[in-house]
TIFIPA-691809 format. One record per residue (C-alpha): residue in one letter; x, y, z. Coordinates in steps of 0.5 Angstrom, whole numbers, padded with zeros to 4 digits, always signed. Layout:
% residues N
AXYZ/...
This chain:
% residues 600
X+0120+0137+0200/X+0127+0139+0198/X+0132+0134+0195/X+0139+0134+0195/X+0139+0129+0189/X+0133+0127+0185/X+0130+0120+0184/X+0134+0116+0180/X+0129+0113+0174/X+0129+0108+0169/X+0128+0101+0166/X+0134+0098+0164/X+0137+0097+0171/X+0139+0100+0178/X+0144+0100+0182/X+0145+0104+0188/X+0151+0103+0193/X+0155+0108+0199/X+0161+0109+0193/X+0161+0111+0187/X+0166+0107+0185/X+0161+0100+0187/X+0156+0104+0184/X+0159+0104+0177/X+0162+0098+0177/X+0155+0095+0179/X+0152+0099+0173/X+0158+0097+0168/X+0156+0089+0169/X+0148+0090+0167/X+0151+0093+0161/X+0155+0088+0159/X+0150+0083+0159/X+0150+0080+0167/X+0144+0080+0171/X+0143+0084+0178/X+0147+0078+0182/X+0153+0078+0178/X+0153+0085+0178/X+0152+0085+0186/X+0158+0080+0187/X+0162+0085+0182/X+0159+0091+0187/X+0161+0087+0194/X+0168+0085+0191/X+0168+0093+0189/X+0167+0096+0196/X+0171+0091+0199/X+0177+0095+0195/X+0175+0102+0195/X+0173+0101+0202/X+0177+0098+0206/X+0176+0102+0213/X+0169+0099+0213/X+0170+0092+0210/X+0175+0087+0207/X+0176+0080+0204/X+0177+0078+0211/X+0169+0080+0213/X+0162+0077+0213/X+0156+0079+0208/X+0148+0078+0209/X+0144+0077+0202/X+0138+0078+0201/X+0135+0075+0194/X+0130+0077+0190/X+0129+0073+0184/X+0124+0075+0179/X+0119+0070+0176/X+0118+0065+0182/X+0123+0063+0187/X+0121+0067+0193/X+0125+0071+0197/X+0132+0068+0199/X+0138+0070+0205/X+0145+0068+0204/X+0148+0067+0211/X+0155+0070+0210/X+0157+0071+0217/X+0163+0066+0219/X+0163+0063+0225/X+0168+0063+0232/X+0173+0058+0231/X+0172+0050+0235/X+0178+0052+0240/X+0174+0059+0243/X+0170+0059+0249/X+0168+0063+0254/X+0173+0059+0258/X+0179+0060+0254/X+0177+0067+0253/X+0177+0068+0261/X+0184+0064+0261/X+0186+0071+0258/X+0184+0075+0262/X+0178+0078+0258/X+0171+0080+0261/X+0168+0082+0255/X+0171+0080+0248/X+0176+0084+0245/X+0175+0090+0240/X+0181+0089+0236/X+0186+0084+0235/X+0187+0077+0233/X+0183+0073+0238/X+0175+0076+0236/X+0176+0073+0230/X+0171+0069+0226/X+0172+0065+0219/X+0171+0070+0214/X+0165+0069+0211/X+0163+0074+0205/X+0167+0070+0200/X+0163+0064+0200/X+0157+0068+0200/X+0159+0071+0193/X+0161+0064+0191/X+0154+0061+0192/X+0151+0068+0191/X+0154+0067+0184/X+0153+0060+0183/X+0146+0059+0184/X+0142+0066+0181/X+0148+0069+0176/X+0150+0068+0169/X+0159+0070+0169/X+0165+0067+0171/X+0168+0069+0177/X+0174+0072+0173/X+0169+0077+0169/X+0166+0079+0176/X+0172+0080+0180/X+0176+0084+0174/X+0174+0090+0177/X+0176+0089+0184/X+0183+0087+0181/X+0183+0093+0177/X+0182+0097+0183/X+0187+0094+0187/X+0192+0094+0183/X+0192+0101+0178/X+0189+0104+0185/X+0183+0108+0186/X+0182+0116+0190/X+0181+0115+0197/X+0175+0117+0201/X+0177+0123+0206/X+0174+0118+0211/X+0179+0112+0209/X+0186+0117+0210/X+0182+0119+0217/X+0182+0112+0220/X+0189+0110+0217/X+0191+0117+0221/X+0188+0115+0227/X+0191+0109+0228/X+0198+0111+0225/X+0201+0109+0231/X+0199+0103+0232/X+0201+0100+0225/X+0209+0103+0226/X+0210+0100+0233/X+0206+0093+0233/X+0202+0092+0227/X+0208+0093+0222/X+0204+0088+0216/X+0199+0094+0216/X+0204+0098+0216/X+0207+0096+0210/X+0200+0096+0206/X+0197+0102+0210/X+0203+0108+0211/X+0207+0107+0204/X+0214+0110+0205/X+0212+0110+0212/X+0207+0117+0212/X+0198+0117+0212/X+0196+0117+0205/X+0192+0124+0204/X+0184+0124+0201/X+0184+0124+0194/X+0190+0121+0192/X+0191+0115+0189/X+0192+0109+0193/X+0194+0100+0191/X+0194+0094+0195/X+0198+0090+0190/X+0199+0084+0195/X+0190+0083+0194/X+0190+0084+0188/X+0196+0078+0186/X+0191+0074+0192/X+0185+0076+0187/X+0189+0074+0181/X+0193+0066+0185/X+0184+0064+0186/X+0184+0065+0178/X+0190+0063+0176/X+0189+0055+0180/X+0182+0055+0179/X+0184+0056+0171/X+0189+0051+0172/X+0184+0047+0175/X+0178+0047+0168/X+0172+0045+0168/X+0165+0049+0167/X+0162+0055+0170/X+0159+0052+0176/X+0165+0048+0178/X+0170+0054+0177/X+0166+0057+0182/X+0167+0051+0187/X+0174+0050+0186/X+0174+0058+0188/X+0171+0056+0195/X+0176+0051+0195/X+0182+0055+0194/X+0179+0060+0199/X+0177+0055+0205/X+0181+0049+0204/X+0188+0052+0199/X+0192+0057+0199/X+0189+0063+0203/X+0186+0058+0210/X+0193+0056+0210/X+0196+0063+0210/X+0190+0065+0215/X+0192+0058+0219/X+0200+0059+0219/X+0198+0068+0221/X+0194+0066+0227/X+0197+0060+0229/X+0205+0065+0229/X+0203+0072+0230/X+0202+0076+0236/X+0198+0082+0236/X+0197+0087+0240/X+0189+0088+0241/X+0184+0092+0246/X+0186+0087+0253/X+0193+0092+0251/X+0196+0086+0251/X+0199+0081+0245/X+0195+0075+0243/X+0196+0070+0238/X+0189+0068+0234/X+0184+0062+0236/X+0182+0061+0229/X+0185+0055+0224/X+0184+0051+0217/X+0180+0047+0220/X+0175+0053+0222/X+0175+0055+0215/X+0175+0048+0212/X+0169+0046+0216/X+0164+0051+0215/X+0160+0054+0209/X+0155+0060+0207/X+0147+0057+0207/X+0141+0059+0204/X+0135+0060+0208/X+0128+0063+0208/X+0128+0071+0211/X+0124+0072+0217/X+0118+0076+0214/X+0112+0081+0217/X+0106+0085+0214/X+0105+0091+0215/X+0101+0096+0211/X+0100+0092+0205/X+0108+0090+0206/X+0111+0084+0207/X+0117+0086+0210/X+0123+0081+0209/X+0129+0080+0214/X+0135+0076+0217/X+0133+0071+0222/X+0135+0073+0230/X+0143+0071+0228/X+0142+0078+0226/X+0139+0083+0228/X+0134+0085+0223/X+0128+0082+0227/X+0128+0088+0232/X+0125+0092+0226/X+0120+0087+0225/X+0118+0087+0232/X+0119+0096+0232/X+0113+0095+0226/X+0109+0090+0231/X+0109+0095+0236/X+0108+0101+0232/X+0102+0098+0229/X+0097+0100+0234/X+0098+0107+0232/X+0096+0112+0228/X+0103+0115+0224/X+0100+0117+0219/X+0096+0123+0222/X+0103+0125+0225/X+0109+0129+0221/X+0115+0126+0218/X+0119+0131+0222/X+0114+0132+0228/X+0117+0131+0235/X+0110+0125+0237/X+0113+0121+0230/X+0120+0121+0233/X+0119+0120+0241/X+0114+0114+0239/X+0119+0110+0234/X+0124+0111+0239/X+0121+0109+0244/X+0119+0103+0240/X+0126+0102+0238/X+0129+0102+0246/X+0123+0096+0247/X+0125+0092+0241/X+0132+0092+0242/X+0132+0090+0249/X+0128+0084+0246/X+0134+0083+0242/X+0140+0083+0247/X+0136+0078+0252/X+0132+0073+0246/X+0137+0074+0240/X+0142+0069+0238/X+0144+0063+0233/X+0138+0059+0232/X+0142+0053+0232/X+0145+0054+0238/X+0139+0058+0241/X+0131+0057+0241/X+0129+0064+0241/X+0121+0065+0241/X+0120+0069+0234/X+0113+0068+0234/X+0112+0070+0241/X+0116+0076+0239/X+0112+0079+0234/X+0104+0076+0236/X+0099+0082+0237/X+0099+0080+0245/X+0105+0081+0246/X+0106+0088+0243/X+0100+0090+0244/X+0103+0090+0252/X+0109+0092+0249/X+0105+0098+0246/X+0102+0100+0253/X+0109+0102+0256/X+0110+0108+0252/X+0109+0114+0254/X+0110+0121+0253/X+0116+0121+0256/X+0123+0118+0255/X+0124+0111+0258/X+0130+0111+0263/X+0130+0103+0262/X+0132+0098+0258/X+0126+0093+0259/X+0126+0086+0255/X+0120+0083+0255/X+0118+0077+0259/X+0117+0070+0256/X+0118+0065+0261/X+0123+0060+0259/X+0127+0064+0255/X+0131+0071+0255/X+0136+0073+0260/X+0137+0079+0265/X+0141+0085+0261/X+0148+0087+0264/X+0149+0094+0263/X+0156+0099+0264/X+0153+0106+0263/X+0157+0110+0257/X+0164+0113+0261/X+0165+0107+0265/X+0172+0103+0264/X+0171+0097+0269/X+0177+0094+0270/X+0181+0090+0264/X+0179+0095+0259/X+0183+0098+0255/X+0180+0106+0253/X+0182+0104+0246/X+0176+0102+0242/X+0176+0100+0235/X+0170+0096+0234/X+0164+0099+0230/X+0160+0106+0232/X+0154+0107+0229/X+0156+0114+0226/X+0161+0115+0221/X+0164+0122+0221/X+0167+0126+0215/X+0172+0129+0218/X+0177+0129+0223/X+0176+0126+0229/X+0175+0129+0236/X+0176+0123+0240/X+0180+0124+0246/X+0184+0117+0243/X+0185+0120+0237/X+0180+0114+0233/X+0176+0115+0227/X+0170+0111+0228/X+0168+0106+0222/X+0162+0104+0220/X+0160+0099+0214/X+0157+0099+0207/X+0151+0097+0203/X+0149+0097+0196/X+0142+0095+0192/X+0141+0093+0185/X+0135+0091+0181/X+0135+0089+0173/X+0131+0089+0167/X+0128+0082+0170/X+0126+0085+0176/X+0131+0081+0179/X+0132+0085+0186/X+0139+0084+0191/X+0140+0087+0197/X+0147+0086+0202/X+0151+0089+0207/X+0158+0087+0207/X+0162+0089+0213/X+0167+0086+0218/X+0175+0086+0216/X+0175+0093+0217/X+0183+0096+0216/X+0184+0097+0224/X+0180+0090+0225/X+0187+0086+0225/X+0193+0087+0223/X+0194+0084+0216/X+0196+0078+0212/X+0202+0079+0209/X+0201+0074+0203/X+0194+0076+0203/X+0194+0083+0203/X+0188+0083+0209/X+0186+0082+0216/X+0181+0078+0219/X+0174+0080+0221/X+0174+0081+0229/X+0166+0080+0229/X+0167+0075+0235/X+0167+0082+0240/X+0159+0081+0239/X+0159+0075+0243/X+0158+0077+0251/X+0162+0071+0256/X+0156+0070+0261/X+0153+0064+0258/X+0146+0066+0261/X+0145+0071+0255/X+0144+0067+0249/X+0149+0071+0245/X+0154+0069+0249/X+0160+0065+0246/X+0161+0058+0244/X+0165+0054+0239/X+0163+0055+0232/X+0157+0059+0233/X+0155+0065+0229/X+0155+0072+0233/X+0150+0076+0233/X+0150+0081+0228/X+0148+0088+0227/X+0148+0087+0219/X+0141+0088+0216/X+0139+0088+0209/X+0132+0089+0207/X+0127+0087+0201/X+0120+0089+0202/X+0114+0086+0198/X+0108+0090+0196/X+0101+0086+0196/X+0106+0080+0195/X+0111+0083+0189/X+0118+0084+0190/X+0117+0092+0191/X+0124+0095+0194/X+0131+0094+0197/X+0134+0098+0201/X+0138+0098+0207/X+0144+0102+0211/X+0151+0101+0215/X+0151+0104+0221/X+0152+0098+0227/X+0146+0098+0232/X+0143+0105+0228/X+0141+0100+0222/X+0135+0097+0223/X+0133+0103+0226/X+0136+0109+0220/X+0132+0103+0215/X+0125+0104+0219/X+0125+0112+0219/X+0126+0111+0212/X+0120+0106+0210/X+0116+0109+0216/X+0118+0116+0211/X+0117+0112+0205/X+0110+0108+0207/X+0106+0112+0211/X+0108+0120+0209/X+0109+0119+0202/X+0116+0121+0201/X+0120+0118+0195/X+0126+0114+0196/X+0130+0120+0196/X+0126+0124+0200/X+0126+0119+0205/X+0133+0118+0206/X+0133+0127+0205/X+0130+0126+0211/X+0132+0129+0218/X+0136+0123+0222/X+0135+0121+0229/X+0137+0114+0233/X+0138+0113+0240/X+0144+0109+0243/X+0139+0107+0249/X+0141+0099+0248/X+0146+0094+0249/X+0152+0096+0244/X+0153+0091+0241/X+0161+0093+0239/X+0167+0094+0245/X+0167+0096+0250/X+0159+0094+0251/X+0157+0102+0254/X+0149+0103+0254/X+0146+0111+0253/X+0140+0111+0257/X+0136+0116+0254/X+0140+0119+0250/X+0137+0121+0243/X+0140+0124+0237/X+0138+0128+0232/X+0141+0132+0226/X+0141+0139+0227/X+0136+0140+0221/X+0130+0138+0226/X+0125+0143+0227/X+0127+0148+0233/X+0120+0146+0236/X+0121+0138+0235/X+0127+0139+0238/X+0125+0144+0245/X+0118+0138+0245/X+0124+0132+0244/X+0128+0135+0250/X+0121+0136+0255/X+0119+0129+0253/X+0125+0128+0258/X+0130+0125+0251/X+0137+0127+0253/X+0138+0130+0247/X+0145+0131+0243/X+0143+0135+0237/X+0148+0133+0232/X+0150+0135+0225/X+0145+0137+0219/X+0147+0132+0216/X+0151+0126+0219/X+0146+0120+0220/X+0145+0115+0217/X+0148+0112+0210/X+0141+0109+0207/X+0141+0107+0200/X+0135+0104+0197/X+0131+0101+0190/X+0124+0099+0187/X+0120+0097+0182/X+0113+0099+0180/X+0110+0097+0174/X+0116+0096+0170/X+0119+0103+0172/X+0125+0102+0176/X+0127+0107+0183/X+0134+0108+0186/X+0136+0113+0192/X+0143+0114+0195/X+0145+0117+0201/X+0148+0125+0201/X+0152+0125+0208/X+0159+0123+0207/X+0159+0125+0199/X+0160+0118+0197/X+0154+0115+0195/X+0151+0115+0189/X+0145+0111+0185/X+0145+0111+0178/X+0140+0107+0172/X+0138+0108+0166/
């Protein structure tokens, strides 16, 4: 099969990321000495620099950990909270019916540095200031810009110069958009970068206590109070088209903390498949492998029309399930076992066809979900303002032809394994540029991830005061016959979990190596609930890239798909890694040319 790149070989270490820089970074800590976790903090703190249009300091992160020897496979939940004072009440006191999509009122407490602490702590071996160095180098010294990041700071010029002036001041230097490939700082995040290093100093102590004070500082100190002060004084303009001040305090940062716990795990085919619990959505593909399991894929195609039609339709079933079951497990009982039994799927299966569902069908359970709201894509009910920034599934290189001028975002990604076998995978995210207005001390915004939560306390990922919103964010482990096997993941909002099951579909039952897998043509379907502002559902609709086979594509359009047939190459940022007797594999996605693996 044709490659746009070859697999990535070798024995020494792999690092795979959506940016180049991320990916060197990564690599240049394996061979200084540090395993792939101080290498996936140095790499998680990279991206958030070099791209800011997908995620920031103020943002979230899941980590998923393999440590070589024993141990098992672990998460760090780095997705932050909704602050103490926001409620489904309060939100309708501002006339809001659905979360807003950008501003200061969907903000949650910014997750990903505690993440990256206790990540480091618990499975690294540096010090914070080895791991943090080439973020701060970044910033300070600058780094060439994507298209995509000029594109996105394009988009929302406007907004900067009229209301977001802090923005502005970071964003638009000398007043104009910043162009593709040249050179661009953020001072002001590197002297906060620099402010935790210099007070954790000061402090003393060992490696571990350095480490903790951080946290302290980030939560309790200088950042919590400039995030506590911003929110509590600034008026931002948001997607209501009106100005509200942010709900979220210290108090929220300095009472919540990252946790390590046990990932939701499958088998299939001889792999044990290893996921976020349902605060995330990574057990719809679980569920997607349940219904899945009672046909031959196998005997189809990679690229075949049957192959595509039946994922999607099992990828609709699956998502219905998460938008009525799904939510914080310490806010929400969700029936994980029930979900992913045989019975259950073996009926879920059965509603398959060999045409194109028109519905949203969750599943019945009794005693748990909830009827699914629904607003058609193009509907604009009252009290929405047409200006969505929230976080689309697809992102495009390239000008945008949005009638609203926007340029949608996306998220990144990254896998690493060492020479040990130590295996990482994470998705950070959130604190997008055009999330929030920035911090002037800080030099970043806060993550508006509180979109996620719905205002009707029927569905079980409505809000409530410090609960954590149901994210899309989805990193991966597979083991194979119990051995920590491969990595892999993707950014892409509600297309995640499915651009990551086409690929190890691709990979498990068809034979393709990693590279080939992500090669592949992309397809995913917008037949679910999004899950970001302004909360439209596609009924039917599927998209293919334009490479799809010309018969593929006529079979997909009789099967009754509304099918949009797009680019040749726009679906999906997959990157991915594995271990096989010693030898060690890593792939990085073409689309948008900035992802890259690298080894040795």
């Amino acid at each position: 099969m044709f490659t746009t790149r070859p697999e990535i070989l070798g024995t020494f270490g792999v690092v795979t990321s959506t940016h180049w820089l991320a990916t060197a970074t990564g690599m240049a800590i394996l061979e200084k000495g540090g395993n792939a976790f101080d290498a996936a903090v140095a790499t998680g703190f990279a991206l958030q620099v070099v791209e800011p249009h997908l995620n920031g300091p103020g943002g979230e992160v899941p980590i998923m950990v393999a440590p070589a020897g024993a141990g098992g496979v672990k998460v760090i939940c780095g997705q932050g909270v909704a602050p103490a004072g926001a409620n489904i009440g309060v939100m309708k006191s501002f006339g809001c019916n659905i979360m807003p999509g950008t501003g200061l009122l969907s903000a949650v407490v910014p997750g990903a540095f505690d993440a990256w602490m206790l990540l480091l702590r618990d499975y690294g071996t540096m010090r914070l200031k080895d791991v943090l160095a080439p973020a701060i180098d970044f910033a300070r010294n600058g780094y060439p810009l994507v298209p995509n990041v000029s594109f996105t700071i394009e988009a929302v010029a406007d907004l900067f110069k009229n209301d977001w002036g802090s923005s502005a001041d970071i964003y638009l230097p000398g007043g104009s958009v910043p162009k593709p490939g040249t050179i661009f700082r953020n001072c002001v995040m590197a002297e906060t970068y620099e402010r935790v290093l210099k007070e954790v100093d000061q402090n003393g102590g060992n490696r571990d206590a350095e480490i903790e004070y951080a946290r302290t500082v980030w939560y309790k100190g200088f950042v919590a109070e400039a995030i506590d002060r911003f929110c509590a004084t600034t008026e931002a303009l948001d997607t209501t088209g009106r100005r509200h001040k942010g709900l979220l305090n210290g108090d929220d940062l300095a009472s919540w903390t990252a946790t390590i716990e046990d990932p939701l795990t499958y088998d299939y085919e001889g792999y044990t498949v290893c996921k976020t619990g349902p605060w995330g959505q990574g057990p719809v593909f679980h569920q997607a492998l349940a219904i899945l399991k009672g046909m031959d894929l196998s005997g189809l195609d990679e690229n075949s029309p049957e192959f595509i039609h039946v994922v999607a339709e099992a990828t609709k079933l699956a998502y219905a399930d998460r938008d009525s079951f799904y939510g914080d497990p310490d806010f929400v009982d969700v029936p994980v076992e029930t979900l992913l039994s045989e019975e259950y799927n073996a009926k879920r299966r059965q509603l398959i066809t060999d045409q194109a569902s028109g519905e949203l069908i969750p599943g019945d359970i009794a005693g748990y979900g909830a009827s699914l709201p629904q607003r058609l894509k193009g509907q604009t009910p009252e009290g929405i303002n047409n200006t969505d920034m929230g976080e689309p599934t697809v992102a495009r290189f390239g000008k945008t032809d949005n009638p609203d001028g926007l340029v949608p975002g996306d998220t990144t990604h990254f896998d690493i394994i060492d020479r040990h076998g130590n295996m990482v995978s994470a998705t950070p995210s959130g604190g997008w540029l055009q999330s929030s207005p920035i911090i002037p001390e800080l030099g970043f915004c806060l993550s508006n991830r509180g979109q996620v939560f719905w205002l009707d306390s029927a569905l079980p990922s409505h809000l409530q005061p410090r609960k954590r919103p149901r994210t899309t964010l989805s990193c991966g482990i597979a083991l194979r016959d119990g051995e920590p096997y491969m990595a892999f993941g993707t950014p892409g909002g509600d297309s995640q979990d499915q651009w990551s099951l086409h690929f190890f579909l691709r990979h498990v039952h068809f034979g393709l190596n990693l590279q080939e897998a992500i090669d592949a043509p992309g397809f995913n379907t917008p037949h679910l609930l999004s899950s970001f502002y302004p909360r439209e559902t596609d009924l039917k609709n599927l998209v293919v890239e334009g490479r799809l086979p010309k018969s593929a594509i006529a079979d997909l359009k009789a099967r009754g798909h509304n099918l949009v047939v797009d680019e040749n190459w726009c679906l999906g940022r997959m990157t991915a890694a594995a271990r096989e007797n010693g030898l060690l594999k890593a792939a990085a996605n073409p689309r948008f040319m900035q992802g890259y693996a690298i080894g040795r």
